[in-house]
C-alpha positions in Angstrom: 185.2 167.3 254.6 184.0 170.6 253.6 181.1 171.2 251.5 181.3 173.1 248.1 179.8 176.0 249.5 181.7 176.9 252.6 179.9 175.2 255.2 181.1 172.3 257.2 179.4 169.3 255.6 180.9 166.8 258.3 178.6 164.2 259.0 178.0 161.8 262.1 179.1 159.6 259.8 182.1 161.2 259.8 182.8 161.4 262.9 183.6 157.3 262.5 179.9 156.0 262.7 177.0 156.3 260.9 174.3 158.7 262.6 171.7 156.6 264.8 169.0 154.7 262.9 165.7 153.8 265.0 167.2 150.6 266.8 169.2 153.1 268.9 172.7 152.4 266.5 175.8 154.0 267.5 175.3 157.0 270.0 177.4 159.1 271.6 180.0 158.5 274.7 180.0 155.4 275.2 177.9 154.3 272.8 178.4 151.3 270.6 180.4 151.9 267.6 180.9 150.1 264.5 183.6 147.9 264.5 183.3 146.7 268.0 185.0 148.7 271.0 183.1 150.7 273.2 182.9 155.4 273.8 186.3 157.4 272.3 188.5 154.6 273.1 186.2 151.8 270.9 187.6 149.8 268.0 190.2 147.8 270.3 189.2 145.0 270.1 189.5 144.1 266.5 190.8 140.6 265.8 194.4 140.8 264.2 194.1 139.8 260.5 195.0 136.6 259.6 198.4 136.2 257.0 198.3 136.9 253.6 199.3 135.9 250.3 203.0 136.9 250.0 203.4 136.1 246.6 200.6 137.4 245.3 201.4 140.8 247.4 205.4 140.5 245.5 203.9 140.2 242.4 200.8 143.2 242.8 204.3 145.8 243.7 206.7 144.2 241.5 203.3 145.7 239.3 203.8 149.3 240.8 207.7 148.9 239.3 206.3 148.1 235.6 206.5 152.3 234.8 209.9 152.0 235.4 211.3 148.9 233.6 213.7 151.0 231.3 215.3 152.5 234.6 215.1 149.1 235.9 217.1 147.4 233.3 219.5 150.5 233.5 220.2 149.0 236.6 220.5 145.7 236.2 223.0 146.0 233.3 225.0 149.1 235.9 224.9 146.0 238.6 226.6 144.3 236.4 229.5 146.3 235.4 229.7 147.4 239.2 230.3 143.8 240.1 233.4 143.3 237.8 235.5 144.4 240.7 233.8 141.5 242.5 234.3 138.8 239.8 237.2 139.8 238.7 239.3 141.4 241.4 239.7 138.4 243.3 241.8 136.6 240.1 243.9 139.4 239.5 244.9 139.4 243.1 245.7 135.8 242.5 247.7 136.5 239.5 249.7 138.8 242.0 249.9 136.7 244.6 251.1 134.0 241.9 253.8 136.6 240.7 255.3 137.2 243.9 255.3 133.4 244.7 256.9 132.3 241.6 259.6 135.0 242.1 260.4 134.0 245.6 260.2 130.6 244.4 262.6 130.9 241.9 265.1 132.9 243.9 265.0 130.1 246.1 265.9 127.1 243.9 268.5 129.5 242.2 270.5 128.8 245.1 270.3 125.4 244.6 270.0 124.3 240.8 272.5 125.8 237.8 271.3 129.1 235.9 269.6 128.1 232.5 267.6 125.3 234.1 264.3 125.8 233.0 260.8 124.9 235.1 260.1 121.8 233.8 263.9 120.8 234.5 263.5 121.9 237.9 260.4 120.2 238.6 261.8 116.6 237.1 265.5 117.4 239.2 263.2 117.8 242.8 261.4 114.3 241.3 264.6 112.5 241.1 265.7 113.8 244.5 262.1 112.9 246.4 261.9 116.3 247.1 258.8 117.3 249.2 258.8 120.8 247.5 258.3 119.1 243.7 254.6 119.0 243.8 254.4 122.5 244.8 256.9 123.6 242.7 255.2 122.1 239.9 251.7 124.2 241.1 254.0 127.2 240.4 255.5 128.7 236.8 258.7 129.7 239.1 262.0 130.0 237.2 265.0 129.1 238.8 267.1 131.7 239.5 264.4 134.4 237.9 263.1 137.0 240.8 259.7 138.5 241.5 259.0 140.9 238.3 258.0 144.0 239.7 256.8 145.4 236.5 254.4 143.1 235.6 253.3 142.7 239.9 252.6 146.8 238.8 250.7 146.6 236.1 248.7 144.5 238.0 247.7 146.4 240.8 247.2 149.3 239.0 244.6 147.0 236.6 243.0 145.9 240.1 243.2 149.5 241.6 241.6 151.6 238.2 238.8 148.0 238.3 238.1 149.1 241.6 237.2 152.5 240.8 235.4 151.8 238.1 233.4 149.4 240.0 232.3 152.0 242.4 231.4 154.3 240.1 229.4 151.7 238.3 228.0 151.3 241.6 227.0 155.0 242.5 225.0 155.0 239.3 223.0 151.8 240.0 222.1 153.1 243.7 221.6 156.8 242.3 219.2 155.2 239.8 217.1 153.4 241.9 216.8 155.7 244.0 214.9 157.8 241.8 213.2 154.5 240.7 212.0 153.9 244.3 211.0 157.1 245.4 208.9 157.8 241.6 207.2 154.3 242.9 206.0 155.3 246.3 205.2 159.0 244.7 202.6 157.2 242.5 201.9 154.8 245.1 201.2 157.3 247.6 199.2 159.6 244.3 196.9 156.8 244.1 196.0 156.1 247.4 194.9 159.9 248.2 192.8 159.4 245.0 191.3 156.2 246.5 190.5 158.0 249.6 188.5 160.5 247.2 186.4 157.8 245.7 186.0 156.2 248.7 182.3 155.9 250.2 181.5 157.2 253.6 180.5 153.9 254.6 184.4 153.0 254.6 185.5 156.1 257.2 182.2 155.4 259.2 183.6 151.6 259.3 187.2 151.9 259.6 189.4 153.5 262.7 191.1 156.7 261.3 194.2 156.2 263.2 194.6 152.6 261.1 193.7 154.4 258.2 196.4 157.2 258.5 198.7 154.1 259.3 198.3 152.5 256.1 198.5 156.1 254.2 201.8 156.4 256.3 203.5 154.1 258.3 203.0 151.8 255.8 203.9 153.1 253.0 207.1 154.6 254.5 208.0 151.1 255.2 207.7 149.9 251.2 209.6 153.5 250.5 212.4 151.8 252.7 212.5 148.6 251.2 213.0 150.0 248.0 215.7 152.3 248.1 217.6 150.2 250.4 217.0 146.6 249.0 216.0 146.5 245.5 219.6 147.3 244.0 221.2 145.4 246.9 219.0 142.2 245.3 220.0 143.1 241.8 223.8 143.4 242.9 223.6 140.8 245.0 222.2 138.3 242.3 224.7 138.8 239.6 227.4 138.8 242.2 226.1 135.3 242.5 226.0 134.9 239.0 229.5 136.1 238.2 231.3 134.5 241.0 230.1 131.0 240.3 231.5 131.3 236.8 234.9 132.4 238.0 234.5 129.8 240.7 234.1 126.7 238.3 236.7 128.3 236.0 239.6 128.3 239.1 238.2 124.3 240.4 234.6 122.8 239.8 235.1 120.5 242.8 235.4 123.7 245.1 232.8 125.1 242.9 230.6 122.0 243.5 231.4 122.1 247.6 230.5 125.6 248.0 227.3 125.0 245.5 225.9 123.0 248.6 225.2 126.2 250.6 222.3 127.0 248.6 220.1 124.4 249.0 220.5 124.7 252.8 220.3 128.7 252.4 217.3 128.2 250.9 215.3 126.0 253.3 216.3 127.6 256.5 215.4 131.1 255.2 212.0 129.6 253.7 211.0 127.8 257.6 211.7 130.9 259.3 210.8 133.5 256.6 207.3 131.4 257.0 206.8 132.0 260.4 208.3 135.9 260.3 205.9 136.8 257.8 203.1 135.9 260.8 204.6 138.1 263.0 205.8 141.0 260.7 201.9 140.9 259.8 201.0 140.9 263.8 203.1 143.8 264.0 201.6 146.2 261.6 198.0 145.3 262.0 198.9 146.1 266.2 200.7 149.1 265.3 197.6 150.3 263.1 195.2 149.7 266.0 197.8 151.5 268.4 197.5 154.8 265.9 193.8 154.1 266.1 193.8 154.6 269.8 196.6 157.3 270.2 194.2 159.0 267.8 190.9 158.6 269.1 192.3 159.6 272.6 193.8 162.8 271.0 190.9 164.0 269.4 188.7 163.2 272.4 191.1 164.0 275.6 188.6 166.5 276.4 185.9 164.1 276.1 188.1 161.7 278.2 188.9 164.1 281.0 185.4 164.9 281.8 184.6 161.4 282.2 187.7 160.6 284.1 188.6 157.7 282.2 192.7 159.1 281.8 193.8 156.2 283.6 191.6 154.1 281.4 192.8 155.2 278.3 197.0 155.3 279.3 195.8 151.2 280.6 194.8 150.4 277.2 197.4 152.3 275.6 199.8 150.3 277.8 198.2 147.5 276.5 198.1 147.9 272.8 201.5 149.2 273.2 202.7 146.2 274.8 200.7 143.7 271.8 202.7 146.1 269.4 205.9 145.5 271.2 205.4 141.3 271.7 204.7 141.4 267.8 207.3 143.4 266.8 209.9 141.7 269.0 208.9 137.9 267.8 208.8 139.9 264.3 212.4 141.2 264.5 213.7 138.0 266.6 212.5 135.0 264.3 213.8 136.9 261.2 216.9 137.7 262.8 217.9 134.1 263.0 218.2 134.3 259.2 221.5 136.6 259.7 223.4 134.1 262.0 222.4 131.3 260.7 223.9 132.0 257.9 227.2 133.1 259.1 227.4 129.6 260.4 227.0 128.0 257.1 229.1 130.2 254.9 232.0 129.7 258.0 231.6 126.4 257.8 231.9 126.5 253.7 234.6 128.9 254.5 236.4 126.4 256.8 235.6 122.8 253.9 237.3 125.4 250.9 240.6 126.4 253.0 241.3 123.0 253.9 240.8 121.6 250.8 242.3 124.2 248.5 245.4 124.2 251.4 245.5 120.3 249.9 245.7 121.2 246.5 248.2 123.8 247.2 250.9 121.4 248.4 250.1 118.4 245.9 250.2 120.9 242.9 246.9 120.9 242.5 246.3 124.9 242.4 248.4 127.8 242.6 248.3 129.6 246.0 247.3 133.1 244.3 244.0 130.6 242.3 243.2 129.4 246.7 243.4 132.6 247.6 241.1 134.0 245.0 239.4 131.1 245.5 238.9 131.9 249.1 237.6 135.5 248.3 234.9 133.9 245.9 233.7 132.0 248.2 233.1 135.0 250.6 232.0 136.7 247.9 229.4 133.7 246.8 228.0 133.9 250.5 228.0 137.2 251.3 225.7 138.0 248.8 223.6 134.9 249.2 223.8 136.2 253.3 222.8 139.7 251.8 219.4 138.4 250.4 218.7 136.1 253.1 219.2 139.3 255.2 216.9 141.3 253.0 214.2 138.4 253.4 213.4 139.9 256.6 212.7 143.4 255.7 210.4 142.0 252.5 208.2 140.2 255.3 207.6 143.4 257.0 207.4 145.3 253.4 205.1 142.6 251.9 202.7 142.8 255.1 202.7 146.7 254.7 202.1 146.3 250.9 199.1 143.6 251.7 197.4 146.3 254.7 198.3 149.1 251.3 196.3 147.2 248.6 193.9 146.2 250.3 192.8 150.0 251.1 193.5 150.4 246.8 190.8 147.1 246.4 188.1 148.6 248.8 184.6 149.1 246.6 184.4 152.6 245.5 181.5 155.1 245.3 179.1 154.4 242.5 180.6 156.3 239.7 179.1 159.6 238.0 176.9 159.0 235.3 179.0 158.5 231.8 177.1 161.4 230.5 176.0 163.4 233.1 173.4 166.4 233.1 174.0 169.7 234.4 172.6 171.3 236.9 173.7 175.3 236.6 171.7 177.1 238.7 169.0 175.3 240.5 165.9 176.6 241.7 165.9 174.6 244.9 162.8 172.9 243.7 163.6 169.1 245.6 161.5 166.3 245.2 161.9 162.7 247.6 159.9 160.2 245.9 159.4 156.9 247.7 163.1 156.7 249.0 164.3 153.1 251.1 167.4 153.4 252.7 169.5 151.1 255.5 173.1 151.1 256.5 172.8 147.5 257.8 170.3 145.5 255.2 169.2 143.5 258.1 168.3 146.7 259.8 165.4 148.5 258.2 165.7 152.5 258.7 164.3 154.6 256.0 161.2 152.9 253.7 158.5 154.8 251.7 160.3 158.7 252.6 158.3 161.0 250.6 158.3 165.2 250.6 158.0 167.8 247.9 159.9 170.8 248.9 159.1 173.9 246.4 161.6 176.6 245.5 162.3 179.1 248.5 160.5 177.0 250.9 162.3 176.5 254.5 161.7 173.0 255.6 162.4 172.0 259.2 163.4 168.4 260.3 162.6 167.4 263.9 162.1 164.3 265.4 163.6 162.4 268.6 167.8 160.9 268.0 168.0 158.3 265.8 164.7 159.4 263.7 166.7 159.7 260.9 167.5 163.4 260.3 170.6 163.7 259.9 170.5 160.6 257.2 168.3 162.4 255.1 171.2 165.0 254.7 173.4 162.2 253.8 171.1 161.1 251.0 170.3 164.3 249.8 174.5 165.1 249.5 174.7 161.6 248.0 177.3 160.4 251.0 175.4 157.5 250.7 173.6 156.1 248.3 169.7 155.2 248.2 168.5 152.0 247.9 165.1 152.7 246.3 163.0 155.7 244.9 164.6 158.7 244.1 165.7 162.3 244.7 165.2 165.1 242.7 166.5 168.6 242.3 164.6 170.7 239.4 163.5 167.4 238.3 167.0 166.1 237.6 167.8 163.1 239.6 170.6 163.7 241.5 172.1 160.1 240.5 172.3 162.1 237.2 174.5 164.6 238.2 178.2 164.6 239.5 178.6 164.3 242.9 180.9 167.7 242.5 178.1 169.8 240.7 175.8 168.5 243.1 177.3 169.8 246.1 178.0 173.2 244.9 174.6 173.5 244.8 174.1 173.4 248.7 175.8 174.9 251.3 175.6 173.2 254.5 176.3 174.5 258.5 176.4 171.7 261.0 176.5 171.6 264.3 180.0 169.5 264.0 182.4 172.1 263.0 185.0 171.7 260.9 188.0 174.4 260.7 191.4 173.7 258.9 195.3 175.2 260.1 195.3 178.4 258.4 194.3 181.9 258.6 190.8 183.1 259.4 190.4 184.9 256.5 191.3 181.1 254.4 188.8 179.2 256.8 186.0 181.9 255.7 186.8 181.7 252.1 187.2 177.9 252.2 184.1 177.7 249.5 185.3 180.5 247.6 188.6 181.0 247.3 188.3 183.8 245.2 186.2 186.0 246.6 187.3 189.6 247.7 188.2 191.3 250.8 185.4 193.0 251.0 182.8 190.1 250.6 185.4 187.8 253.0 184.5 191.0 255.7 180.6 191.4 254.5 180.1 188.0 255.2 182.2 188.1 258.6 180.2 191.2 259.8 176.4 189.2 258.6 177.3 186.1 261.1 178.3 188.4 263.7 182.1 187.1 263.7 183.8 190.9 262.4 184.1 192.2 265.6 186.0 189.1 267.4 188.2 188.6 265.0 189.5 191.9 264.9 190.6 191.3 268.7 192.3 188.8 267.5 196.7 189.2 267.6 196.6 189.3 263.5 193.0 190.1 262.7 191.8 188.0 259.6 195.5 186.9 259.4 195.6 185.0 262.5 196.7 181.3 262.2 193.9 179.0 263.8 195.7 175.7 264.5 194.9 172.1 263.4 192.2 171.3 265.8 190.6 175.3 266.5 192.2 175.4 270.0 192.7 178.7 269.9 188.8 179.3 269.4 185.5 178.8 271.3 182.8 176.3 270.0 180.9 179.4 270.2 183.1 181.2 267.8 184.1 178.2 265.5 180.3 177.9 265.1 180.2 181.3 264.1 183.1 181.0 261.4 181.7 178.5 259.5 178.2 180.3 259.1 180.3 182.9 257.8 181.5 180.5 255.4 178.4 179.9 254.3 177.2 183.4 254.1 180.4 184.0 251.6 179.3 180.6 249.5 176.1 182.0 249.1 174.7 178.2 247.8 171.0 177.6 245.8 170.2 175.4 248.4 171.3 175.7 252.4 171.6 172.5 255.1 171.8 173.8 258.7 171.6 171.1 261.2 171.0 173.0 264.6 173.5 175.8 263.3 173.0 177.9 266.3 173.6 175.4 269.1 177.0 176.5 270.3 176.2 180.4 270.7 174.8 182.4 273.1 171.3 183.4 273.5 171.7 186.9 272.3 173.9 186.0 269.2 171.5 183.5 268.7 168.9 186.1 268.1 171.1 188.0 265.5 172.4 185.1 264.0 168.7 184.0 263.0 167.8 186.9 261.8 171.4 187.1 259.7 170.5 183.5 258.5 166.7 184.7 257.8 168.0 187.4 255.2 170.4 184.6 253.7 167.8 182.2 253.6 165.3 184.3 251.7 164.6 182.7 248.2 166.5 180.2 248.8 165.2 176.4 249.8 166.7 175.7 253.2 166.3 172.2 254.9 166.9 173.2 258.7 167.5 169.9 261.2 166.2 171.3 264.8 166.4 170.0 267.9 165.1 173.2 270.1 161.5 173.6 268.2 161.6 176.9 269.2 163.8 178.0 266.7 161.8 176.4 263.8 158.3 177.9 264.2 158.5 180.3 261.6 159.2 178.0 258.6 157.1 176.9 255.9 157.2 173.2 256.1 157.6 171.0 259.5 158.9 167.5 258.8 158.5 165.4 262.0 160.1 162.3 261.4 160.2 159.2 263.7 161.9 155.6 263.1 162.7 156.6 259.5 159.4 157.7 258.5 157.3 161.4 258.0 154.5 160.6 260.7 153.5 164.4 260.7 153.7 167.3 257.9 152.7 170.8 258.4 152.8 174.5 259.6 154.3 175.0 263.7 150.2 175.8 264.2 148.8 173.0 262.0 151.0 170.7 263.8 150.4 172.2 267.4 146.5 172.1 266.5 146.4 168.5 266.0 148.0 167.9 269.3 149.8 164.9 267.7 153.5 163.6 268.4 154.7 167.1 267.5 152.8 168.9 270.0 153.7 166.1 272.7 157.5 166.8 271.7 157.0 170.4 271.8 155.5 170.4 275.0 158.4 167.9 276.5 160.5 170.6 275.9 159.2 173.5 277.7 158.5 171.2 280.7 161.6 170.1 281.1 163.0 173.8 281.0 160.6 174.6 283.2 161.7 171.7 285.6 165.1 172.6 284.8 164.6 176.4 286.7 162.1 175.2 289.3 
């Protein structure tokens, strides 16, 4: 995050844990983090979530659809003009195929019976003779003597050919559609979850891994963009394929109709047992690749970290590992619902198999025509195929419904207290801050903050030292409302802050931390970051004030040169400097500077104070230290230990009553003195 006025306002917190409360709390390498998991490679350990509701998960996206219902029904009623080629293709083959076999038919007995004789005369002369060919000659409308009528065999297949086309097109327009439909969907879906991660608290990044968090943002929600575009018009097509082709079916022979009706009860319970235990394993498979990202992250971000330590072959062993969970889920994933496909293939062969025997019967007792089997046949492929189709498309709504599930439940996480309905305004403060009886914990069973109480007047600089884990840093926290207090209040010109927006509120600080934060792009955009429309000339003012002017023009492109994604092309030292420039350009009411000056160099050090002297003057600045030195000139001294103010005063008020800050004063210079003995 970056704070309204230019500074880096990234927290501990931030950084994945909340800062250190008095009980030690999480620390850094190697320290214990929230969420379990030990140093940069911590959070591994997570147990995998237990299976969801997939109904209730259909029913919450089917939801996300509801915007485009008229598209929807577009659709649907496209689907089912693309299917006539389906439904009715098959019978006008059969009327072909009958055409060709009654003229062929007919030729035949012309040979053999007088010209004139009609079908019915033919049928009753072959039943007088106990001719095997009278029952199917009587399954036939074949005229003795009377050839195949090409004309009409024509018209036929050019019906069946311009049906086809039409089909298609029909077709195109229902997958064009939806493809629109989906991609709208997971445009809004992926709208409001980058607004969710905006109202989220702090307490969800300093609780969650990142690397599962980008997962769901991504991975996830690729994986519902999939499903979508690939399988929500393939559903829609596939159903009133179902539809239409039963009709025809029953129309040609309900007892086929009947016999091939007994695929569905047994498509449905075999896709239900193993859909069951996919949806187990599709859920596996996305929690474990979420907690792979988390530790492909974390290692990223901290491969310096893990270098110095020598823990590489420490962090490739548990990559190996996770990637190995990732790759067991995934393949018990992909194998149990890939039984669904085969499976059944098996049963619409075997229904394929029951229909040709039976309509073959029927063909040579006169029961059908040969052109009604043969359409009868195609049905029947069509009837499963499509049934095949959604059983198919069963496997990729496990995986989307366990993506969908790991989505919403980032949408359902509790949000940050919302701005007051009617908030006040704050326009230009004064700096005047008041901390009355503020309580505070991150953990209610572990006290850190109770009773915190300071009056800090307009202009006044106030210094904030203590030991780690005195609670410093959570101070800034409060006063920036990342999280929010439990008791009391804060103040600013006697508005409490709970009063204002959390936007107006932090454009009226400007903070520099000692965790910088710099984005990809120029240096000239990092510097104006809090002000985008400041000038040139103030962008180089400010530059030249924190000392940064001169190295940037050394720089290939000057103020034009690209810094990348993670400042690799920068020193800490410099990076440091960059983002007090920033807040030299923000020039906020109120100024945050936790240990500013720790990545420079003694002698910019010295320039860089005085720089942030002028910048500070008039302004209240609350200044967290950890070398006392550089805090000796400011009004106020704030010495703060396990969560309370157990000293206030002047550097010599303080240093007179030889109290806890004159014993950590004194610690300090003896261990620098040890250091160069």
């Amino acid at each position: 995050m970056s704070g309204p006025a230019g500074g880096s306002t990234r927290t501990n917190g931030a950084s994945g844990r909340p800062p250190a409360g008095p009980t030690g709390g999480p620390g850094g390498f190697g320290g214990r983090r929230r969420g379990g998991g030990f140093g940069p490679m911590g959070g591994m350990s997570m147990p995998v979530e237990k299976p969801k509701n997939f109904r209730r998960a259909l029913r919450r996206l089917i939801g996300e659809l509801r915007p485009e219902r008229p598209r929807i029904l577009l659709v649907v009623a496209v689907a089912l003009l693309s299917t006539a080629g389906t439904v009715f293709g098959p019978k006008i083959l059969g009327n072909a195929i009958n055409q060709l076999m009654n003229g062929l038919v007919g030729k035949e007995l012309g040979q053999y019976l007088p010209a004139g004789t009609t079908h019915p005369q033919a049928v009753a002369i072959l039943t007088q003779q106990h001719s095997p060919l009278a029952e199917l000659v009587s399954g036939t409308a074949a005229v003795p003597g009377v050839g195949v009528d090409f004309g009409a065999l024509g018209m036929l297949l050019i019906g069946l050919t311009a049906l086809y086309l039409v089909a298609t097109f029909f077709t195109w327009v229902a997958w064009y559609t939806m493809a629109g439909v989906s991609q709208r969907t997971v445009y809004r879906l992926r709208r409001e979850v980058d607004q969710k991660l905006g109202r989220l608290p702090l307490k969800y990044f300093d609780t969650h891994q990142r690397g599962d968090t980008l997962s769901r943002v991504t991975n996830d929600i690729d994986n519902i963009a999939n499903t979508l575009q690939q399988s929500l018009t393939q559903i829609i097509t596939s159903f009133t394929t179902i539809i239409g082709v039963l009709a025809m079916m029953f129309w040609i022979s309900p007892m086929l109709a009947v016999i091939s009706l007994l695929v569905l009860p047994t498509a449905a319970i075999l896709t239900m047992v193993i859909a069951r235990q996919s949806q187990k394993q599709f859920t596996d498979q996305w929690t474990r690749t979420g907690i792979l990202n988390g530790q492909v992250e974390e290692s990223h971000t901290g491969h310096s970290i893990v270098k110095v330590f020598g823990h590489q072959e420490d962090a490739i062993h548990q990559f190996d590992e996770e990637n190995q969970l990732v790759y067991e889920a995934s393949f018990k994933a992909q194998f149990i619902s890939g039984l669904i496909m085969p499976v059944m293939t098996f049963v619409s062969n075997l229904n394929y198999v029951a229909i040709g025997v039976l309509g073959g019967i029927q063909v040579a007792t006169g029961g059908m025509s040969l052109g009604d089997v043969q359409a009868f046949i195609q049905y029947s492929r069509s009837f499963t195929q499509p049934i095949t189709q959604v059983a198919s498309i069963m496997n990729l709504l496990q995986s989307t419904m366990a993506s969908a599930e790991r989505v919403f439940e980032l949408l359902d996480e509790p949000e940050e207290i919302p701005d007051a309905a009617q908030p006040r305004v704050l326009e230009h403060a004064t700096g005047h801050v008041t901390v009355e009886k503020v309580a505070f914990r991150y953990e209610p069973e572990t006290p850190l903050i109770d009773d915190f109480n300071v009056d800090v007047r307009s202009g006044e600089v106030v210094a904030i030292v203590g030991p780690t884990g005195a609670g410093k840093t959570t101070i800034v926290n409060l006063l920036m409302r990342f999280y929010e207090i439990d008791k009391g209040s804060i103040k600013i010109d006697g508005i409490d802050i709970r009063e204002l927006t959390r936007d107006n509120l932090r454009h009226t600080f400007g903070m520099v931390l000692q965790d910088t934060w710099l984005f990809g792009g120029t240096v000239r955009e990092n510097i104006a970051y809090g002000r985008e429309d400041a000038t040139e000339a103030e962008i180089i003012d400010a530059a030249k004030a924190a000392h940064v002017d001169h190295f940037v023009r050394t720089m290939p492109h000057g103020y034009d040169t690209v810094i990348d994604d993670d400042a690799s092309n920068l020193s800490q030292g410099e990076k440091q400097l960059l983002t007090i420039a920033r807040a030299f350009l923000a020039d906020p009411e109120i100024l945050i500077l936790d240990e500013a000056t720790s990545s420079v160099d003694t002698r910019t050090e010295v320039l860089v104070q005085q720089a942030m002297a002028r910048l500070m003057k008039g302004r209240t600045a609350f200044v967290i230290a950890h070398r006392l030195s550089t805090i000796r000139n400011a009004d106020e001294i704030l010495v703060m230990n396990h969560g309370k103010i157990v000293e206030q005063g002047s550097h010599d008020e303080l240093m007179a009553s030889r109290g806890f800050y004159f014993d950590l004063y004194n610690s300090q210079f003896e261990e620098a003195i040890a250091e160069a003995v």
